[in-house]
C-alpha positions as CSV (number, residue, x, y, z in Angstrom):
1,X,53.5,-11.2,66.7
2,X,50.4,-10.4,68.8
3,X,48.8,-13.8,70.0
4,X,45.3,-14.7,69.4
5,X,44.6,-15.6,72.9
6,X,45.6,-12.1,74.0
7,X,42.7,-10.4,73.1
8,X,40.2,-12.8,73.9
9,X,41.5,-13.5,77.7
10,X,40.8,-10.1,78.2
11,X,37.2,-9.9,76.7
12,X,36.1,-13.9,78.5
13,X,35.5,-12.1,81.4
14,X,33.1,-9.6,80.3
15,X,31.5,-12.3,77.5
16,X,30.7,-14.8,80.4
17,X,29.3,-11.9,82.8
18,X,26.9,-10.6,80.0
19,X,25.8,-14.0,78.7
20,X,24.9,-15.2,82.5
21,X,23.3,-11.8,83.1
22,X,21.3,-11.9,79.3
23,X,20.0,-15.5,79.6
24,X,17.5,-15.3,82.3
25,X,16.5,-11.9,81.2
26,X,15.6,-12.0,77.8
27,X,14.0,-15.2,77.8
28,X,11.2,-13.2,80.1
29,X,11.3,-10.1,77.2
30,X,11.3,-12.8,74.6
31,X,8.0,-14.9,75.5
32,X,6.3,-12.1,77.4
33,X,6.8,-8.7,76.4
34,X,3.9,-7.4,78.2
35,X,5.2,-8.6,81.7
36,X,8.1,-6.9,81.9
37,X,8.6,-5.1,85.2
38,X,12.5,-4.3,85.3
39,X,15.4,-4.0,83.0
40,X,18.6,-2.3,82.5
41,X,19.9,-1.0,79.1
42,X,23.4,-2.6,79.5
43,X,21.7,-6.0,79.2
44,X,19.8,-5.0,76.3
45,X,23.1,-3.5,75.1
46,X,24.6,-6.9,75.4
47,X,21.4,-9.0,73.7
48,X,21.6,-6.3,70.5
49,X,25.7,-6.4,69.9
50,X,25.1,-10.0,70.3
51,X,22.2,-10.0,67.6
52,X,24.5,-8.8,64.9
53,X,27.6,-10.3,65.7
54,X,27.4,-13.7,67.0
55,X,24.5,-14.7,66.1
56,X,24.7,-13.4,62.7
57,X,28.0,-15.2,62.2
58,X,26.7,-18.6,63.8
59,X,23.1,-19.3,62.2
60,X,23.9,-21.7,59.2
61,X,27.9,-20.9,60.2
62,X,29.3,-22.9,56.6
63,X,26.2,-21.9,54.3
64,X,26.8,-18.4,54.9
65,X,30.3,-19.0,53.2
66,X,28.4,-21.1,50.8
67,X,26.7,-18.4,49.1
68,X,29.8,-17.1,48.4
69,X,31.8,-20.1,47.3
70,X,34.4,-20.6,49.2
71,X,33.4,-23.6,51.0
72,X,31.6,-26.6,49.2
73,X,29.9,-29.5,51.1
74,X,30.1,-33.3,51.0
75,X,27.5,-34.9,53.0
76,X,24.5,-34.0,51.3
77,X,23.8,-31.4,48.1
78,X,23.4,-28.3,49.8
79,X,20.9,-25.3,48.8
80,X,23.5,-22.4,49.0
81,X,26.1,-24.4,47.1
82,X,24.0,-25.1,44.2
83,X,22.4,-21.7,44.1
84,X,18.9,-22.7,45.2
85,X,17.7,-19.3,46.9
86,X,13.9,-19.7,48.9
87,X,12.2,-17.7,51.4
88,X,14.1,-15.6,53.6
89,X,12.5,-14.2,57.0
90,X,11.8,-10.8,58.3
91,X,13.4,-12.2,62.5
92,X,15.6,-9.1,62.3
93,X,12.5,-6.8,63.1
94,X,12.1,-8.3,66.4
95,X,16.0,-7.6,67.7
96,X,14.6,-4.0,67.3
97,X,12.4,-4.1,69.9
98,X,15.2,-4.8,72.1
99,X,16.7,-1.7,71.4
100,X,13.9,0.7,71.5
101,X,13.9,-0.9,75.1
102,X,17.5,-0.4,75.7
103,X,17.0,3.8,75.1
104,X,13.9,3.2,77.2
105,X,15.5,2.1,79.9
106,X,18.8,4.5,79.5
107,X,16.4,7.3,79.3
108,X,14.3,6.3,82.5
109,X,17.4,5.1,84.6
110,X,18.0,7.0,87.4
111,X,21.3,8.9,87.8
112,X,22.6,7.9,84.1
113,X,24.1,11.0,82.4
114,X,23.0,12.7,78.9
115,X,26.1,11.2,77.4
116,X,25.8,7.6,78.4
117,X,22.3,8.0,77.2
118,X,23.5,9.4,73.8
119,X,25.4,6.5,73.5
120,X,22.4,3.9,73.6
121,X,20.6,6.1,71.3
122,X,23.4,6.0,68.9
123,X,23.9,2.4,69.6
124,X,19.7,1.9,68.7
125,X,20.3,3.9,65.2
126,X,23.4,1.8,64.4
127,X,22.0,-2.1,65.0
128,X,18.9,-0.5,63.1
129,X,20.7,0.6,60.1
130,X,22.5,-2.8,60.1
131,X,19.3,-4.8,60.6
132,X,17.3,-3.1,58.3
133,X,20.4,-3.0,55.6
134,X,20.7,-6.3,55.8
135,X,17.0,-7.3,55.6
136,X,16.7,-4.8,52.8
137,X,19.7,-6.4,50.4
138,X,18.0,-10.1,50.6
139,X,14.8,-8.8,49.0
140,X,14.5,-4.8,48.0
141,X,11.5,-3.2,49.5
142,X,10.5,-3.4,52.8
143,X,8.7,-2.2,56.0
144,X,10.8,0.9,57.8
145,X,9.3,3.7,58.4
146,X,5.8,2.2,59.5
147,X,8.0,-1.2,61.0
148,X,7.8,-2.3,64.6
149,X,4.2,-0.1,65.4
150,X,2.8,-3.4,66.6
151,X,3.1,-1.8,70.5
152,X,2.5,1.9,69.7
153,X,0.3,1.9,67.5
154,X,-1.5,-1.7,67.0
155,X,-0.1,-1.2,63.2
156,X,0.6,-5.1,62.6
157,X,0.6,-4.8,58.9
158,X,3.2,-2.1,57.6
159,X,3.5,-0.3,54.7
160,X,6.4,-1.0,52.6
161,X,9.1,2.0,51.8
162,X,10.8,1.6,48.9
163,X,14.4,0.8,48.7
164,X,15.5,4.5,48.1
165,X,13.9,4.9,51.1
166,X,15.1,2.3,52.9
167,X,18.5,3.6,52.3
168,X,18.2,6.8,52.9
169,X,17.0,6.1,56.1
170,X,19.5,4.3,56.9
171,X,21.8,6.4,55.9
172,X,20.5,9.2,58.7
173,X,20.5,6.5,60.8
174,X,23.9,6.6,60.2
175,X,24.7,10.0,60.4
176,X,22.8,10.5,63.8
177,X,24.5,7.6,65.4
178,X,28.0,8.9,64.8
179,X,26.8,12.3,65.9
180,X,25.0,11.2,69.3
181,X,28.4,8.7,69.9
182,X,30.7,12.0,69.3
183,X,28.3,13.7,72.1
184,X,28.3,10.4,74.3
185,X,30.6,8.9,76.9
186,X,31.4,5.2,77.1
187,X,28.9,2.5,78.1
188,X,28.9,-0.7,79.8
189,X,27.4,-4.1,78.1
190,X,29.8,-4.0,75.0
191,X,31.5,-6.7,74.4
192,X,33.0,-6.0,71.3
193,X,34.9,-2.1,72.2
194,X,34.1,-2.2,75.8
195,X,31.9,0.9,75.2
196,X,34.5,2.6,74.3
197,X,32.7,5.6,71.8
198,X,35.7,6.9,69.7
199,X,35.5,3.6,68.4
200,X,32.5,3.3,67.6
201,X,32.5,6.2,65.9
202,X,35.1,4.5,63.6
203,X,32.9,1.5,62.9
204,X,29.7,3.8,62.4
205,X,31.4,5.4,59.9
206,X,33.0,2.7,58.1
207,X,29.4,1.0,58.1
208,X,28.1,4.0,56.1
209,X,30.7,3.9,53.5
210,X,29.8,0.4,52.7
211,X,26.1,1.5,52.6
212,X,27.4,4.6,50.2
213,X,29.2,2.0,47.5
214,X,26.3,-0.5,47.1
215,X,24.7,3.0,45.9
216,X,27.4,3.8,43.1
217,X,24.7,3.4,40.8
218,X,22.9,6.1,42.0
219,X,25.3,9.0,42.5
220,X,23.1,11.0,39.9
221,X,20.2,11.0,42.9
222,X,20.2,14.2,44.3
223,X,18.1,13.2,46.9
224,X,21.0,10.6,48.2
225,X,24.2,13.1,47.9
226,X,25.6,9.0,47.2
227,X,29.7,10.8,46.3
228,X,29.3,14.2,48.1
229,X,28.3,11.4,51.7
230,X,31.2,9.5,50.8
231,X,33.5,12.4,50.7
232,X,32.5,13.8,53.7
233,X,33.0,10.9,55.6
234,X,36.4,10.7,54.7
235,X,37.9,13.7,54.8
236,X,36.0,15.2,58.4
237,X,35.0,11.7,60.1
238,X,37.1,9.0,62.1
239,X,37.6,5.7,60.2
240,X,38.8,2.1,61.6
241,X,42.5,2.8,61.3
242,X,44.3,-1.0,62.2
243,X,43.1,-4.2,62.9
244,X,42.8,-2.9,66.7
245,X,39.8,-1.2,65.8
246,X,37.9,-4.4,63.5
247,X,34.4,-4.2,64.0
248,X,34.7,-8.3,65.7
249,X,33.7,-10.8,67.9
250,X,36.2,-12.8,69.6
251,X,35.5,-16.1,70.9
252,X,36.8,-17.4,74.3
253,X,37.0,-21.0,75.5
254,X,33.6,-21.5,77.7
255,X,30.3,-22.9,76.9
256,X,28.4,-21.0,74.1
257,X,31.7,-18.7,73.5
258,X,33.5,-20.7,71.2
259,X,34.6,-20.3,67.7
260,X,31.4,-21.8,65.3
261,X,33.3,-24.4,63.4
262,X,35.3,-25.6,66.7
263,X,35.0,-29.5,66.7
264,X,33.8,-30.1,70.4
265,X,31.0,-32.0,69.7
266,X,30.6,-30.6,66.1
267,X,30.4,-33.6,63.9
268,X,30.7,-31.5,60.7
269,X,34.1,-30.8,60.5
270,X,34.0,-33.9,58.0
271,X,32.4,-32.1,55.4
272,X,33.8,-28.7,54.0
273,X,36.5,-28.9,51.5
274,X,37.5,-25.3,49.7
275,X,36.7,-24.0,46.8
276,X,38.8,-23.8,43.5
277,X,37.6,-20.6,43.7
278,X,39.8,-19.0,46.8
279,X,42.6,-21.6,46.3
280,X,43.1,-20.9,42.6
281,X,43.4,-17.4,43.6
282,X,46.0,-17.5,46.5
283,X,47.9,-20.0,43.9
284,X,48.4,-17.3,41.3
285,X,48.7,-14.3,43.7
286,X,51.5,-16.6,45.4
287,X,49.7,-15.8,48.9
288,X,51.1,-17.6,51.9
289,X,47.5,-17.3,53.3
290,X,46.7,-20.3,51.1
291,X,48.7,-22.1,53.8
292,X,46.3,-20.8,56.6
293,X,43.4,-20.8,55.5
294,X,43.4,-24.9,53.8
295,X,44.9,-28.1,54.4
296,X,47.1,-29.8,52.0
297,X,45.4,-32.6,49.7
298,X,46.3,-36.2,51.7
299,X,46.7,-37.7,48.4
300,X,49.4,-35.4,47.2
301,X,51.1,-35.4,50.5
302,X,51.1,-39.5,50.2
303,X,52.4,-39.0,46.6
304,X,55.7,-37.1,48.0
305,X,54.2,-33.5,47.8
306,X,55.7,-31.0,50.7
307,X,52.8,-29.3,53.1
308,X,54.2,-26.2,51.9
309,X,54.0,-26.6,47.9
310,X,51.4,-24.9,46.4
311,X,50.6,-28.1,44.2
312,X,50.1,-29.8,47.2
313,X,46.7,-27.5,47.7
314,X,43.5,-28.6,45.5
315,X,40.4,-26.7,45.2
316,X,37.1,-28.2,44.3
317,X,34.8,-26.4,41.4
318,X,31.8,-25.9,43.9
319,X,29.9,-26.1,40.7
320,X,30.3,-29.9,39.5
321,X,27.7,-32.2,40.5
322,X,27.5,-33.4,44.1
323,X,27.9,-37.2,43.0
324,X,31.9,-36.5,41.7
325,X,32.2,-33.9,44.2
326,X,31.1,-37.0,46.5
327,X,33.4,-39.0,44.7
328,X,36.5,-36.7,45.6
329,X,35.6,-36.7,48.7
330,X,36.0,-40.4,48.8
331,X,39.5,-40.2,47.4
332,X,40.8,-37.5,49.9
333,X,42.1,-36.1,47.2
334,X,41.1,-32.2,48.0
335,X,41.5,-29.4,50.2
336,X,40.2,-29.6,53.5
337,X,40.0,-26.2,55.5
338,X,42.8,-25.8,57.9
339,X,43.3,-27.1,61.3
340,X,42.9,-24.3,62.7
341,X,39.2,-23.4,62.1
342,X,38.7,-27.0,64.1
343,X,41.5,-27.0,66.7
344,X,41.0,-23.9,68.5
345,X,38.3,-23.4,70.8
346,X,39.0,-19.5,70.2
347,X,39.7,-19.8,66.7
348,X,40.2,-16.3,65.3
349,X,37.6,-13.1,65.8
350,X,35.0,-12.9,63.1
351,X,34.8,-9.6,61.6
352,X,31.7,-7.8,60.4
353,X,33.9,-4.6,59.2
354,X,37.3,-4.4,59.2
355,X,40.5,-2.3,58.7
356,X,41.1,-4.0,55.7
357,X,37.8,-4.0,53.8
358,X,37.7,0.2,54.7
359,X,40.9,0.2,52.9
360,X,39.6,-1.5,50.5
361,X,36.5,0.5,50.0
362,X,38.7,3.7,50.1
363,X,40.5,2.0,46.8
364,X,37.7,1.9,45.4
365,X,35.9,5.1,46.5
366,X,39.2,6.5,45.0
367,X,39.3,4.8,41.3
368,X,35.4,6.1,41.3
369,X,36.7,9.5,41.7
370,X,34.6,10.2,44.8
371,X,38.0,11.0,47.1
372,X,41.3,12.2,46.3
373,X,44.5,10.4,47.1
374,X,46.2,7.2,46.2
375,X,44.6,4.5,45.1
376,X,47.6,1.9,45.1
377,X,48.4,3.1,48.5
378,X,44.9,2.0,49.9
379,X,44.6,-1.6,47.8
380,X,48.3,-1.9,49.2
381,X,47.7,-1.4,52.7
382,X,44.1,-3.4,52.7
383,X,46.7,-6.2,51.4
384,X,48.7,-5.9,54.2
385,X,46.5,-5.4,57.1
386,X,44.4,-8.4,55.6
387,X,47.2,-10.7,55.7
388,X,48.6,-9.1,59.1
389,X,45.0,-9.7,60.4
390,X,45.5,-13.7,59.7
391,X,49.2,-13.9,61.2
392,X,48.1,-12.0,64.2
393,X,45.1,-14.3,65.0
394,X,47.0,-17.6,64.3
395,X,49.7,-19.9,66.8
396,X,52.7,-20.2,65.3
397,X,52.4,-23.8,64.9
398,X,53.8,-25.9,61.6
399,X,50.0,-27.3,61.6
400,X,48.3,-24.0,60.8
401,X,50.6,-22.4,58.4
402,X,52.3,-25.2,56.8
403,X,55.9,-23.9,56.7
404,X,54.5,-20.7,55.1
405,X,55.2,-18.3,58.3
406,X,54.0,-15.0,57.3
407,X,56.1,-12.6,59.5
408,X,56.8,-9.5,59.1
409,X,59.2,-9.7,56.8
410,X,56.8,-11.2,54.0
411,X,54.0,-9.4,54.7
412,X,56.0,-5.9,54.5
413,X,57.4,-7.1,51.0
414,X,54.5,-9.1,49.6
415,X,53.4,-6.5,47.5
416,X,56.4,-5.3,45.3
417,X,57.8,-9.3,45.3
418,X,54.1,-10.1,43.9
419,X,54.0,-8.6,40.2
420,X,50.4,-10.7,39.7
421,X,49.2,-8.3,42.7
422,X,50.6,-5.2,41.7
423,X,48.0,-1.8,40.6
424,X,46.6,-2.1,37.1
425,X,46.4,0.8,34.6
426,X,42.8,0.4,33.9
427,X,39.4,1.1,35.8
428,X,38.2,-1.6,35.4
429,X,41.2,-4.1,35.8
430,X,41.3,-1.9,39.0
431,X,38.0,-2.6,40.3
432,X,38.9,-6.3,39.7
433,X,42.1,-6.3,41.9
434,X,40.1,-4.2,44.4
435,X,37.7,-7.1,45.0
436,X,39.0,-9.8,44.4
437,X,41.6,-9.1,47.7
438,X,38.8,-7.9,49.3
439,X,37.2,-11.8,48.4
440,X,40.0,-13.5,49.8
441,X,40.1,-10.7,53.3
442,X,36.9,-12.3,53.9
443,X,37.6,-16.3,53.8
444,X,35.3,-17.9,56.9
445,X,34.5,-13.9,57.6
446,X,31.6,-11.1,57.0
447,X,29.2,-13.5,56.1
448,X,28.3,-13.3,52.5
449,X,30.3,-10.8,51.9
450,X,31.9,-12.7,49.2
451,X,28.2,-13.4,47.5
452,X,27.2,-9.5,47.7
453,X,30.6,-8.2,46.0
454,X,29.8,-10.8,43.4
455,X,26.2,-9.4,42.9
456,X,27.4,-6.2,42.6
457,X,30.3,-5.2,40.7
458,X,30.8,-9.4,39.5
459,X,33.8,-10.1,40.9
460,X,35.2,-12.7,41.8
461,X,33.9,-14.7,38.9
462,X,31.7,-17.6,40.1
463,X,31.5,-20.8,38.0
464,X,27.9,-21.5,36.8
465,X,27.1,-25.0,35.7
466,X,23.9,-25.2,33.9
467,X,23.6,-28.9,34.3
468,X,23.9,-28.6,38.5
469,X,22.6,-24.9,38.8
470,X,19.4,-25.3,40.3
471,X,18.5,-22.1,39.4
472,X,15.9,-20.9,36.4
473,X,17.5,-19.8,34.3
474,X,20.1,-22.2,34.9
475,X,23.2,-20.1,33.1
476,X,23.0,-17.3,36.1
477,X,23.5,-17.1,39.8
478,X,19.8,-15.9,41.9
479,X,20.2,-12.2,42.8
480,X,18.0,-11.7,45.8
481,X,15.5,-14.3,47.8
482,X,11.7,-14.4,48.1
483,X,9.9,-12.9,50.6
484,X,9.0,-14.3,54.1
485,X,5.6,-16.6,54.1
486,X,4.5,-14.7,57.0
487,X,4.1,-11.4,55.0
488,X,2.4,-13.6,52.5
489,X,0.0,-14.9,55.3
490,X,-0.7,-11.5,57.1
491,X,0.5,-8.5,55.2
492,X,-0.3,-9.7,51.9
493,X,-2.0,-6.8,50.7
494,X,1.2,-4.1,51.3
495,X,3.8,-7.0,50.1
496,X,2.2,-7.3,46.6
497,X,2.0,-3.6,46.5
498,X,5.4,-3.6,47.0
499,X,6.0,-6.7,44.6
500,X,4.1,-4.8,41.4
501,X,5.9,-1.5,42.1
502,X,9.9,-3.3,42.0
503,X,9.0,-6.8,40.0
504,X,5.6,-6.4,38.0
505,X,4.0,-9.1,40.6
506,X,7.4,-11.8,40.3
507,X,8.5,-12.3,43.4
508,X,11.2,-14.1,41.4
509,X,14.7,-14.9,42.5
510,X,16.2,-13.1,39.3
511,X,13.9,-9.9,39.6
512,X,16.8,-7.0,39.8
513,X,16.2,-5.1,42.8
514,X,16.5,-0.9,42.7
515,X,20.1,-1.0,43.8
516,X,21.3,-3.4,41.2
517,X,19.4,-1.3,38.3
């Protein structure tokens, strides 16, 4: 079984060399664009891959898994348990500027070859398209194709594109960047492949087919080629093809390297206790990750339960009201997440794409009729990789899998021992299974993954109580959040333009954006 510290030995190296070259550096490019005299595009490299990965993952590290209830909180009522959406931000668009710099400085450097170049300019299309999609699925609407003219062109309030737009702009964002990494050589100043551009290529690609499915609404739009896209990727492109090639951060043991949730000086690892939603799941689907991925009640252990009985695990409905969720808490009478998450100062890699979730996606690409093949074969081997993913990334200790080892053995014949996980006859039934292992892939990964899925095809089901949902209408979940006060401060006039075209002037956290309609 390949060890979890494997992996990151190898990358701590390169992590603490760019994050002692990146601090000084960017604090300058930060605070003082116009004074910047030098730079190199393997530092800016770093600062981007670092934008959408670990930072990403760390800001509001439990909220994020909030959203998409796996994780409930016991100190105080939280926001993103109780389905209170607000103002999101527009930060992302400043992480651009950083990459325009990086092809800048690739392009003006001195001995670097065409290829290497190509690679930063692929690099600048992909953390755009990822930026941008991301920005885009909080809200609908937004600045592209006039964004980031501040500079260039003194433009400091942009236009708005429309979502169709927005996406299919990202989607040749897409396509370039695979195409410019095929003509490129590796780089220096990744941390995550170690430049390495054939694999890049994979994760480009696999990017794009999660682009393509929250479009399977819109495969009647000529203009977006949404199925014909999604073919082609598939049959003529490279795809992530093992966990070896996860789109992920690993952590390392050294100051600002660890795993989020690590409890050096992390007094919060009081608080989360897991959601009936996940653990209700893994109970019925008899899946040993329940061991891994929670801690047995206290109480039932007290009361002559074994660490390794299923009974002994007891989600919490992150809909109740805080008060008895409070009053749980007091008991110990719940689910804690496991050890693990706390104990280990690597803990496991966060991924933003992995080998699972493509097979996954290819499940469902395939049940949609947009590929041939099998879909059983893909659900089955997005169940295994998923579940080899965890075992690889975990110590074989009795205090992270609770006398559930999942070797190779089980995970090999999980799927025909498991009738409960075994292909349905049915579309729909299909789409169900399809999602809800892609649900529990992501547990304290891809953050909000969980929450998106949800909003877009409506599984898993979430529990929505009407007496704790702070939401109006209290008997649904919020599908998108409000826009940024600072658009409502300076580019007012463009972000109610774009408000009356999607919402009829609501900026309301129910308004269905064009992807959802």
């Amino acid at each position: 079984m390949k060890s979890i510290y494997k992996k990151a030995a190898l990358g701590s190296a390169l992590l603490l060399l760019l994050h002692t070259a990146c601090t000084g550096d960017f604090d300058e490019i930060n605070t003082n664009p116009d004074g910047i005299t030098s730079g190199s595009p393997e530092t800016l490299a770093s600062q981007v891959i670092l934008n959408i990965t670990r930072e990403d993952i760390a800001s509001n590290f439990m909220g994020q898994h909030m959203y998409s209830k796996y994780i409930l909180w016991s100190e105080f009522p939280r926001n993103e348990q109780y389905n209170r959406f607000s103002r999101t931000d527009f930060n992302k668009m400043s992480r651009l500027v950083d990459a325009d710099k990086m092809v800048e400085y690739a392009e003006s450097t001195e001995g670097l070859g065409e290829g290497i170049v190509n690679s930063y300019r692929a690099l600048r299309h992909f953390v755009r398209a990822v930026n941008f999609f991301n920005m885009s699925i909080e809200v609908g609407d937004i600045p592209y194709s006039d964004a980031l003219k501040g500079e260039s062109e003194s433009n400091l309030r942009p236009l708005y594109d429309t979502q169709k737009e927005v996406f299919a702009g990202i989607l040749d964002e897409l396509d370039e960047a695979d195409a410019l990494f095929a003509a490129g050589e590796d780089f220096t100043g990744d941390m995550i492949y170690e430049g390495n551009v054939g694999q890049w290529r994979k994760a480009v690609n696999a990017f794009e087919l999660k682009v393509l499915l929250y479009l399977y609404k819109k495969t009647a739009d000529t203009d977006l080629r949404v199925r014909e896209r999604f073919a082609d990727i598939v049959a003529n492109r490279p795809l992530i093809q093992g966990n070896e090639d996860n789109f992920e951060l690993n952590y390392v043991n050294a100051a600002n390297q660890m795993y989020p949730f690590y409890k050096l000086g992390n007094q919060s690892v009081i608080y989360p206790m897991v959601s009936s939603v996940i653990i209700d799941k893994l109970k019925e689907f008899e899946d040993f990750r329940l061991f891994y991925y929670a801690a047995p009640s206290p109480v039932a252990i007290e009361g002559g339960a074994d660490v390794s009985d299923y009974d002994a695990y007891k989600g919490t409905d992150p809909s109740m009201p805080y008060a008895d969720m409070q009053s749980i808490h007091a008991t110990d009478d719940y689910s804690d997440i496991n050890d693990r998450y706390k104990e280990i100062p690597e803990g496991e890699p966060v991924f933003i794409m992995s080998y699972a979730q493509v097979q996954f996606m290819l499940a469902e690409g395939n049940i949609r009729g947009w590929i041939s093949g099998n879909a059983e074969s893909f659900y089955r081997e997005g169940i295994r990789a998923a579940m080899s993913f965890v075992a690889e990334n975990t110590p074989e200790r009795a205090a992270f899998n609770h006398g559930r080892l999942m070797d190779a053995d089980y995970i090999d014949n999980y799927y025909d021992n498991t009738p409960a996980v075994q292909f349905a006859g049915t579309f729909e039934a299909q789409l169900e299974q399809i999602i809800t292992q892609k649900y529990i892939c992501t547990f304290m990964q891809a953050p909000r993954e969980g929450f998106y899925e949800n909003r877009r095809t409506g599984y898993p089901e979430f529990p929505v109580n009407p007496a704790t949902n702070e939401n109006i209408p209290s008997d649904r979940l919020p599908v998108r959040w409000l826009y940024p006060q600072n658009e409502l401060d300076y580019n007012s006039t463009h972000l109610n333009e774009a408000i009356d075209r999607q919402y009829s002037g609501n900026d309301n956290v129910n308004e269905l954006m064009w992807i959802l309609q």
